[in-house]
N, C-alpha and C positions, 0 to 999 in steps of 0.2 A: 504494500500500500504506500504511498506518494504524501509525505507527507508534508506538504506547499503551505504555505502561507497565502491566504486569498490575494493580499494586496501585491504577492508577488507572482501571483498570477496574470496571463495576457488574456485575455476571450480571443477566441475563434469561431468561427460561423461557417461549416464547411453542410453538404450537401451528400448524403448516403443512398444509395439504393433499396430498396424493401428488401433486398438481399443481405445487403451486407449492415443494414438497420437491425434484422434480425439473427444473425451473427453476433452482432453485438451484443444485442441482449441478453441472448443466449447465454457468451463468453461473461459477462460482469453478472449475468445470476449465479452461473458454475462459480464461478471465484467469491463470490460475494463480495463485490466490490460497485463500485458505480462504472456508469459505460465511458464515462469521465477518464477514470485510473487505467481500465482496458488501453483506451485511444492514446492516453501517454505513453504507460509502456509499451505498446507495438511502434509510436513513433521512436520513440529511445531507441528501442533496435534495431528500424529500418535505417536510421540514421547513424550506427552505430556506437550507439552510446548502451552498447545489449548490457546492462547490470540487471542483473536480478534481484531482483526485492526482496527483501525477508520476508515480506508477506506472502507471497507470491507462490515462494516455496513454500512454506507453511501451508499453504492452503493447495497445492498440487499434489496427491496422494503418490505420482511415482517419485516425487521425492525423499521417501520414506525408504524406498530400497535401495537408495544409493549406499553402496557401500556394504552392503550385508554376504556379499562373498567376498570381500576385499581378503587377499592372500599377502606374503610379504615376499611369497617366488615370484619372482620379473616374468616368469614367463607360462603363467597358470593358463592364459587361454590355451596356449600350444599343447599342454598336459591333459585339457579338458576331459578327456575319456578315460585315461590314467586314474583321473581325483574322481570321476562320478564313475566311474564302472569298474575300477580297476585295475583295468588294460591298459595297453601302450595304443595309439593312434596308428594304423597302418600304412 
């Protein structure tokens, strides 16, 4: 979540499609955020300013699995069949 100061905010007045109106919606219900916070952060990223929000991840469920097979072998994907089945890869 975007956490601005009003006064240091600019107003825009852009023009969306029913498509990408409901899009939006869509996206700031999922999140539970305004369609406001939506349209910043996709611009931050198109623009390349991609940070990710704490909030953002908080509120994304596969952010939750990041990290839950983390190994400290460099090279666990290559082994992948070794560590889950056993076996060597052929």
């Amino acid at each position: 979540m975007y956490v601005h100061h009003m006064a240091r905010m600019v107003r825009k007045q852009v023009y969306l499609s029913p498509h990408q109106n409901e899009r939006l919606r869509r996206a700031a219900s999922r999140q539970r955020c305004t369609e406001a916070e939506v349209l910043r952060e996709a611009l931050d990223r198109f623009l390349g300013e991609g940070r990710t929000s704490r909030a953002s991840v908080d509120r994304d469920p596969l952010w939750r699995i990041v990290g839950v097979a983390a190994s400290h072998d460099g090279n666990l994907s290559e082994r992948v069949d070794e560590v889950l089945y056993g076996r060597a890869r052929r």
